[in-house]
N, C-alpha and C positions, 0 to 999 in steps of 0.2 A: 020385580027386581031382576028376574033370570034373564027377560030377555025382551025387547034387547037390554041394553046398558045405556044408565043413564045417569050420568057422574055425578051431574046437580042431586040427584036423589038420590042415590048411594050415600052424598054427604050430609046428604039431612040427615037420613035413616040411622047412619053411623051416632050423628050429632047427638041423637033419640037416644040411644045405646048410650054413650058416653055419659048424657046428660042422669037415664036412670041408675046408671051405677052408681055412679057421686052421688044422688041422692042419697041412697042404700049407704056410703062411706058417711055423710052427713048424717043419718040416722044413729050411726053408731056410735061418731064423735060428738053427739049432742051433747052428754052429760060434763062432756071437758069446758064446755062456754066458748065464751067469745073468744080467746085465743086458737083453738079449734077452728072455730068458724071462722077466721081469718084465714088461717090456713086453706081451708078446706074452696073457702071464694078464690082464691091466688091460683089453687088447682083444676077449677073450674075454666080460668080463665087462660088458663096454662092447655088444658084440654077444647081450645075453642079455634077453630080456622085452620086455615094452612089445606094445605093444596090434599091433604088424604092420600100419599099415594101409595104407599107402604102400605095400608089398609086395602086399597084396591089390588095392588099387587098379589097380598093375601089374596083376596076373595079367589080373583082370575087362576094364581096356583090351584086355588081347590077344582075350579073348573075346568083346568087345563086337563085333572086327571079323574074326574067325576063328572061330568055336564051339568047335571041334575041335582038339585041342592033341596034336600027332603028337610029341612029343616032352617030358614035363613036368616030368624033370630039369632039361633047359636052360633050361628057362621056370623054374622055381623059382629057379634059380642067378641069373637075371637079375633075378628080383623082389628075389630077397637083397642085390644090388648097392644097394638105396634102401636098405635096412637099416644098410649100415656110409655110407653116408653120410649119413643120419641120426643113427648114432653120434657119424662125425664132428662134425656138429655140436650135438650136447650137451656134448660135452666142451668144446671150445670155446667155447660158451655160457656153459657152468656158469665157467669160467674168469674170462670178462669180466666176468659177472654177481657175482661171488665167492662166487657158490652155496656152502652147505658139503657138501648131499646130494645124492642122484639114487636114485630109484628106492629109499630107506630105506636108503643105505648112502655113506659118504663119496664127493663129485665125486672123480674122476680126481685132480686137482692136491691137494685134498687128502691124498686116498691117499699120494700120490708123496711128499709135503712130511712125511705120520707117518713113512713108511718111512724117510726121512732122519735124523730126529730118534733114531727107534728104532733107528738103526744105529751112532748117533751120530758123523755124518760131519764132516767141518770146511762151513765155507761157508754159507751161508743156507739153510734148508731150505727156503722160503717161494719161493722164486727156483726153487731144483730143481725141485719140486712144480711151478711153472709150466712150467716149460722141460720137462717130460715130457710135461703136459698136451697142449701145444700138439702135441711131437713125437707124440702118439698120436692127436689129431686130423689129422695132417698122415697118417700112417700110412693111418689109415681111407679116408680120403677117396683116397688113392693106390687104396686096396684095394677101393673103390667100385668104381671105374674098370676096373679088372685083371678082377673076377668079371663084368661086363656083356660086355665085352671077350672071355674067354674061358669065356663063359656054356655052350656046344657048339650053338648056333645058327650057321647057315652064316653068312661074314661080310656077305654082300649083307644078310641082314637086320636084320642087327646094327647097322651102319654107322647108320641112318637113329636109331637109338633113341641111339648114342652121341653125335649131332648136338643132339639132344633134352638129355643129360645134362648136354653141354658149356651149353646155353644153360642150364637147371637150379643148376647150379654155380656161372654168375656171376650169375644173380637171387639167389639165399639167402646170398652172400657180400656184395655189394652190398648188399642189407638189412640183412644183420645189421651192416653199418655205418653205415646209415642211422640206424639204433636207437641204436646205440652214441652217434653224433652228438647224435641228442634227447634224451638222456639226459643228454649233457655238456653241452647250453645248456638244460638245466631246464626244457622245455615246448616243448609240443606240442599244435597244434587237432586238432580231431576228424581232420579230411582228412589231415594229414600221420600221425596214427597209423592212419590206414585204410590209407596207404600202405606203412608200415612192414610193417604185418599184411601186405600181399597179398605184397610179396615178397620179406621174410626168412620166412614161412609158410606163407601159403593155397597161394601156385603148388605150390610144392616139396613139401607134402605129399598134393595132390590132385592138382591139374590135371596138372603134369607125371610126376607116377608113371603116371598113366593116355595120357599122353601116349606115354610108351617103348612100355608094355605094345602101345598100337596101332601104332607105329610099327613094332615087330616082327614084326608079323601084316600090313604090308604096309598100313597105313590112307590112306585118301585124303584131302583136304584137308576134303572137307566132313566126315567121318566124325570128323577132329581136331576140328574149327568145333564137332563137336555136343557132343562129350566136354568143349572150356571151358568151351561154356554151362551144361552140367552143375557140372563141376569146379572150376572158379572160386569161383561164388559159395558153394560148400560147402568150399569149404577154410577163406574169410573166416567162417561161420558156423563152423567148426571150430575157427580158433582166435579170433574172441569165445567160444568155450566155454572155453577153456584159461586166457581172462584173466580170463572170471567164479570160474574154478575159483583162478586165482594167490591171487585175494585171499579167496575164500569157501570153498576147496574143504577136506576135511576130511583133516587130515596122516594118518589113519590109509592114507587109499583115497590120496593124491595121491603120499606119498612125499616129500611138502616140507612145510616149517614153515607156521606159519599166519602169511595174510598175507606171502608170500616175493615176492610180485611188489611190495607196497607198501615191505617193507624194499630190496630191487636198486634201488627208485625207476623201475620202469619206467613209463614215459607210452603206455600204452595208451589203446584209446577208450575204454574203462569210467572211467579215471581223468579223459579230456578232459572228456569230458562228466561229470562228476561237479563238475570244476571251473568247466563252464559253470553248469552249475545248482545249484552250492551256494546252502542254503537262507539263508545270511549270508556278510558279507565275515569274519567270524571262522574258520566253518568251512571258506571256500575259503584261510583262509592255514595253518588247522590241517591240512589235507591236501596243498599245495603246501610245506609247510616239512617236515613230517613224513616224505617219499617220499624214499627213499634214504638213512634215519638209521636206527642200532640200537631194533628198539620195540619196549619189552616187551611182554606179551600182553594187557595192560588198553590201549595206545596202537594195539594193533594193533585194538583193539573199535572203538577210539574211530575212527579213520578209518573201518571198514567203517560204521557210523553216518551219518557222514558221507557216503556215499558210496550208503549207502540213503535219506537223507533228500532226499537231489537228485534221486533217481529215475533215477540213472543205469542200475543195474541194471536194473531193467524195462525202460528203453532198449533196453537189452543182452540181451536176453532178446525182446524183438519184433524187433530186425532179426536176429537168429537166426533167428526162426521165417518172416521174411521171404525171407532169403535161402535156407532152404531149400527152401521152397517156389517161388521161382523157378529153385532146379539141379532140383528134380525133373520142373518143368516142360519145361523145356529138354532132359530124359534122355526124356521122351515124345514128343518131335517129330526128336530124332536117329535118325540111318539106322543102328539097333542090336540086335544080335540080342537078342531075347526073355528068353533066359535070365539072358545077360548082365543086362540091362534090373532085372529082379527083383533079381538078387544088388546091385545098386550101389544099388537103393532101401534095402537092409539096410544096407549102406554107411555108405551116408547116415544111417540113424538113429543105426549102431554112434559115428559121429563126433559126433554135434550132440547126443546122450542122454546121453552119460558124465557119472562122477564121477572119474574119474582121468586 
């Protein structure tokens, strides 16, 4: 696994990890039955795919400031810890969002809300489906914590990365209310949705995975200093990639409908700046009135239109390339081993190149 790096295997190995935890959670919630075991399938399923990179982020922090990985079960098992809290929060997301997919297959709450209907239980399905949702975000996110915790890293080193996760935790919780807020008062300037991005996303899936990973291996303060410089501003380039892809990206590669971020009505900077620089006062009320209403697939064109004619998207697409290039800048001038150094420039591309 140390060397070289081999993503496809990382994400098996991870998978291994992931897979024998749930067991071990499975073992435990046996004697509860099958309602258990429904859950317990949902979270299984909830812990499956997706691109790992917040886990690899982990790893590469720890070897940005260790090379040498004397033990790389416990270090996988720790990386796996971003994995179900990342979980957590999709479920969660998809929730408030009233997403109906994930990943080409019904969100969580839906799930929960067919099984009800299909079982034909009394009481609202629509509620149930929620009330699982949450409890299996709430689940996950327990279960973050628990695998970091008892990742088989002695606890002296443990401690410092768990410090890390607790600050992690309440940035991507506090965002993602942030969001939810701009959401509910219908607008948002560019700044406040850069703000949003950085931490309901950029920290959480960049900065701070890479933050554990070093903290494990014992990093020093300036050794963290160089990993934000890097981290940061590639998380925010990573997810303006996620919000060009909500509204542009193609449902076969993404897993979600077309135009899913302009149906949820989210106020991202594609959409701020779309609204500053619409090309008329008609088509800045055709995309402010439009964001967060059912649209079918000729109204979902008709905003992307809109939203290319303001030149938002090339906006979007040059402070990507901007901010890339100032984390790789910043990964050159950090006190980090070499190898490390390489692998996190692949990183870098694997996050800001995507189509899904």
């Amino acid at each position: 696994m140390t060397s070289p790096f081999d993503p496809a295997a990382f994400r098996a190995s991870l998978q291994e990890v992931l897979d024998e935890f749930l067991d071990e959670q499975g073992r435990r919630l046996a004697p509860l039955g099958p309602d258990a075991e429904a859950l317990l399938a949902e979270a299984r399923q909830s812990a499956r795919g997706g691109k790992r990179l917040r886990a690899a982020f982990c790893w590469w922090g720890y070897r940005a400031v260790q090379p040498d990985v004397a033990d790389e079960r416990a270090l996988l098992r720790a990386c796996a810890s971003l994995e179900l809290l990342h979980a957590s929060a999709l479920v969660h997301d998809d929730y408030m969002d009233a997403s109906d997919t994930r990943r080409g297959r019904p969100a969580p709450h839906r799930h929960f809300a067919g099984a009800h209907r299909d079982a034909g239980w009394g009481g609202d399905a629509e509620q149930y489906g929620a009330a699982a949702a949450i409890l299996l975000g709430d689940l996950l996110l327990t279960w973050a914590d628990e695998l970091l915790r008892r990742c088989g890293l002695p606890l002296e080193q443990v401690a410092p990365a768990l410090d890390v996760l607790d600050l992690c935790r309440s940035e991507v919780v506090a965002g993602q209310f942030l969001d939810v807020s701009v959401q509910a008062r219908g607008r948002a300037d560019v700044e406040t949705a850069m703000t949003v991005l950085r931490y309901k996303s950029a920290k959480y899936s960049i900065e701070r995975p890479l933050h554990i990973g070093a903290a494990l291996a014992g990093a020093t303060p300036d050794q963290l200093e160089g990993l934000s410089g890097f981290g940061l501003p590639l998380g925010e380039a990573f997810q303006l990639r996620d919000d060009q892809l909500g509204v542009f990206g193609d449902p076969a590669e993404t897993g979600k409908p077309a135009g899913d971020d302009l149906v949820e009505g989210k106020r991202t900077v594609l959409v701020a700046l779309a609204l500053d620089g619409a090309v008329s006062p008609a088509d800045r009320e055709l995309l402010d009135g439009g964001l967060g209403t059912p649209l079918a697939r000729e109204q979902v064109d008709e905003l992307r239109r809109v939203i290319r004619d303001s030149g938002a998207d090339r906006q979007v697409e040059a402070m990507i390339d901007e901010l890339s290039r100032s984390s790789l800048s910043a990964l050159d001038g950090a006190d980090l081993a070499d190898e490390a150094r390489g692998a996190l420039r692949d990183l870098a591309a694997a996050a800001t190149r995507r189509t899904t």
